[in-house]
C-alpha positions as a printed Julia matrix, in Angstrom:
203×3 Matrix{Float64}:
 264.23  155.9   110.57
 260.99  154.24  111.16
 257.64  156.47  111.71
 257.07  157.91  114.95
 253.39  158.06  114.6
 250.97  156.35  112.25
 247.75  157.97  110.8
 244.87  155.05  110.27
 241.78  155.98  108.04
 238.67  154.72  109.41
 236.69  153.12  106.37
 238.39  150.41  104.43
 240.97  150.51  106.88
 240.16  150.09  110.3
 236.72  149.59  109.75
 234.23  147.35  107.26
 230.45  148.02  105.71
 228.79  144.67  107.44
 225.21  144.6   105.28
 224.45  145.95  101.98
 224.25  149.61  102.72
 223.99  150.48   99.4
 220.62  148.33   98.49
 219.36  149.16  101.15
 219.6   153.42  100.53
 218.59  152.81   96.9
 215.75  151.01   97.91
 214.45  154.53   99.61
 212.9   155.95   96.1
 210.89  154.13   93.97
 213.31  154.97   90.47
 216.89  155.89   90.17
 218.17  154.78   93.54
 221.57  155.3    91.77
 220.77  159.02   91.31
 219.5   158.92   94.85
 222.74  157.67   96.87
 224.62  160.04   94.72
 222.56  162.95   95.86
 223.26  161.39   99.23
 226.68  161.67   99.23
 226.69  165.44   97.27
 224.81  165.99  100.9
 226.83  164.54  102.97
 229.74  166.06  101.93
 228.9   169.46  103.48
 228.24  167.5   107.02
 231.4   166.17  106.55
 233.21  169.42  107.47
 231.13  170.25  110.1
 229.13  172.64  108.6
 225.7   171.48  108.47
 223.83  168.8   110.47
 223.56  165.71  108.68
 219.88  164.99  109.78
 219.05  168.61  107.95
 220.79  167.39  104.73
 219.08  163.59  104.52
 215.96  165.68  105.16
 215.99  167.81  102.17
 217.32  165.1   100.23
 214.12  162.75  101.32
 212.06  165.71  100.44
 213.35  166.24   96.98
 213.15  162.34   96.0
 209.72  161.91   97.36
 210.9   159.29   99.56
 208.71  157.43  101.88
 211.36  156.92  104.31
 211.83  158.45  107.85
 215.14  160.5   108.22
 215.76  157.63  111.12
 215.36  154.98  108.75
 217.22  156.61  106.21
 220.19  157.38  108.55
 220.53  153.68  109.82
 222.95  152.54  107.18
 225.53  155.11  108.4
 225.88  152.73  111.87
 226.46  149.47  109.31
 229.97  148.87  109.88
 232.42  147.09  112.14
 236.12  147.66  113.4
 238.45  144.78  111.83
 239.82  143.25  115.48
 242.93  141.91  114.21
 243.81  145.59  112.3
 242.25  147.47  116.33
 245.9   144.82  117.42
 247.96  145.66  115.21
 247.61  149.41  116.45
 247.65  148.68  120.26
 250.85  146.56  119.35
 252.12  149.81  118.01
 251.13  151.7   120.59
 252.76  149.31  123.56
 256.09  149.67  121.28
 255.32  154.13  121.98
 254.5   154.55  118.16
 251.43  157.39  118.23
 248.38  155.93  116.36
 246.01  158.2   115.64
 242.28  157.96  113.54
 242.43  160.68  110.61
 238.64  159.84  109.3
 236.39  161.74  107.26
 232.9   161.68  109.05
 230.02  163.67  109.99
 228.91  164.2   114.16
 226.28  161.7   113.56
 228.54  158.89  112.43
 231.41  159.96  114.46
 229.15  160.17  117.85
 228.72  156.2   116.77
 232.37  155.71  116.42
 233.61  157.99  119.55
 231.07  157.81  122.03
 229.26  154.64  121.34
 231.5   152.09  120.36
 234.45  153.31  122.17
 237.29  153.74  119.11
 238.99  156.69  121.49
 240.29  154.05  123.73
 242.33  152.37  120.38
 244.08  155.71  119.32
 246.08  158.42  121.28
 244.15  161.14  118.96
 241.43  161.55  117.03
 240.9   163.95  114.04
 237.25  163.67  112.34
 236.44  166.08  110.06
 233.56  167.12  111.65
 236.04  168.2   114.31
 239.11  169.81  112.07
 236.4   171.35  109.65
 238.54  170.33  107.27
 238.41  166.87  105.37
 240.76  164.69  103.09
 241.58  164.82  100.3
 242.17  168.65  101.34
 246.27  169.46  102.1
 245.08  171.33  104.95
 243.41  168.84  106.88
 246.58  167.2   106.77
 248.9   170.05  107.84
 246.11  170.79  110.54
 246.8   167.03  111.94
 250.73  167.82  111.66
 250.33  171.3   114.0
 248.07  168.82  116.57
 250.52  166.37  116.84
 253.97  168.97  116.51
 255.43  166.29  114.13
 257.48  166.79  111.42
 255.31  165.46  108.13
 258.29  162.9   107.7
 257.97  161.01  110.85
 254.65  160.74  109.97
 253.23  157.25  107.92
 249.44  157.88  106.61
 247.17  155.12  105.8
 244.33  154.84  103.53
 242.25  153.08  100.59
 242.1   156.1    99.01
 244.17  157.07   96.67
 243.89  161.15   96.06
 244.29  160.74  100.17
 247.44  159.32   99.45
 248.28  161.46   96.77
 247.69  164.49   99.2
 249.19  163.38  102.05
 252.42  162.58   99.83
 252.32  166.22   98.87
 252.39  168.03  102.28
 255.48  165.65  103.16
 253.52  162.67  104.91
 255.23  159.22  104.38
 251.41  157.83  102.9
 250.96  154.19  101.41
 247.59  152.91  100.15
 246.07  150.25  101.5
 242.32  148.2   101.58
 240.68  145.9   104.33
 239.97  144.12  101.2
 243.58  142.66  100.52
 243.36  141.2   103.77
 245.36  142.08  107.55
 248.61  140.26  106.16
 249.21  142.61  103.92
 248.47  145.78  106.41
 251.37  143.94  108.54
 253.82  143.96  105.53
 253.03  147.44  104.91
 253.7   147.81  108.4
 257.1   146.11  108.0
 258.33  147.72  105.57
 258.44  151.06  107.3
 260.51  149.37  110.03
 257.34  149.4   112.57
 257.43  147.18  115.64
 255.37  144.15  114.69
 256.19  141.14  116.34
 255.98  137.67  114.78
């Protein structure tokens, strides 16, 4: 039997980087931008569950590194990306055919108030689970069995999408039909993927 829902990751999946976010946060700190971005994301990573504003933690980063930069300026790279349009299709075709798509995204409330309430991606899935919001986060089984008790789905009607692959690796373990997949290899092979769970794609 084919899925009866469809769990999309956001980044690398659904969504893109469209300018060099990573220049542009090592270019924050004079030395060791490297260092820097990877004190960035050990900071983010609380945020990501909700429990600690994300603003605080670039803050105290800033402040350890002796940056120049403003928290604003610092927090602008986090709004560098763009939705895929052909891959935001593919999931209203899914939808019209009464497969559930939802957004299973790890994200912080600043990054997710972007996605949600500024550019609108709750109009392209029937639910969406951000991190922030479950207070739980992939690649954490929970998060996952927290999505399956939303939804009151069975883990094996359930197909999970992501370019990560401990995601994968943990959604495979609480049941969760879970293939990986990247932006990167192009939409084609998103719609084969697709396919080959017996999804309704037409052409």
């Amino acid at each position: 039997m084919s899925p009866s829902a469809v769990l999309f990751d956001a980044d690398g999946v659904v969504q893109r980087p469209d300018r060099d976010w990573w220049s542009q946060l090592t270019s924050l700190v004079p030395a060791d931008g490297d260092g820097f971005v990877a004190d960035l994301m050990a900071a983010e990573k609380p945020a990501l569950l909700g429990k600690v504003d994300f603003r605080d933690a670039l803050a105290d980063v800033l402040r350890r590194w002796n940056s120049p930069a403003s928290v604003d300026e610092a927090l602008e790279p986090w709004s560098w990306f763009v939705a895929e349009p052909e891959v935001i299709t593919l999931i209203q075709s899914l939808r019209s055919a009464g497969i559930g798509c939802h957004l299973a995204t790890n994200q912080h409330a600043y990054r997710r108030a972007i996605m949600q309430d500024e550019r609108g991606y709750g109009a392209w899935f029937d639910r969406t689970f951000y991190s922030c919001d479950v207070g739980l986060a992939k690649p954490d089984p929970a998060y996952f069995r927290a999505i399956l008790g939303a939804l009151d789905l069975p883990a094996s009607s359930v197909l999970f999408i992501d370019d990560n692959v401990d995601n994968v690796a943990s959604a495979s373990s609480v049941g969760l039909r879970a293939e990986v997949y990247d932006l990167a290899a192009g939409v084609p092979a998103l719609v084969e993927l697709l396919r080959h769970h017996d999804l309704p794609i037409p052409g």
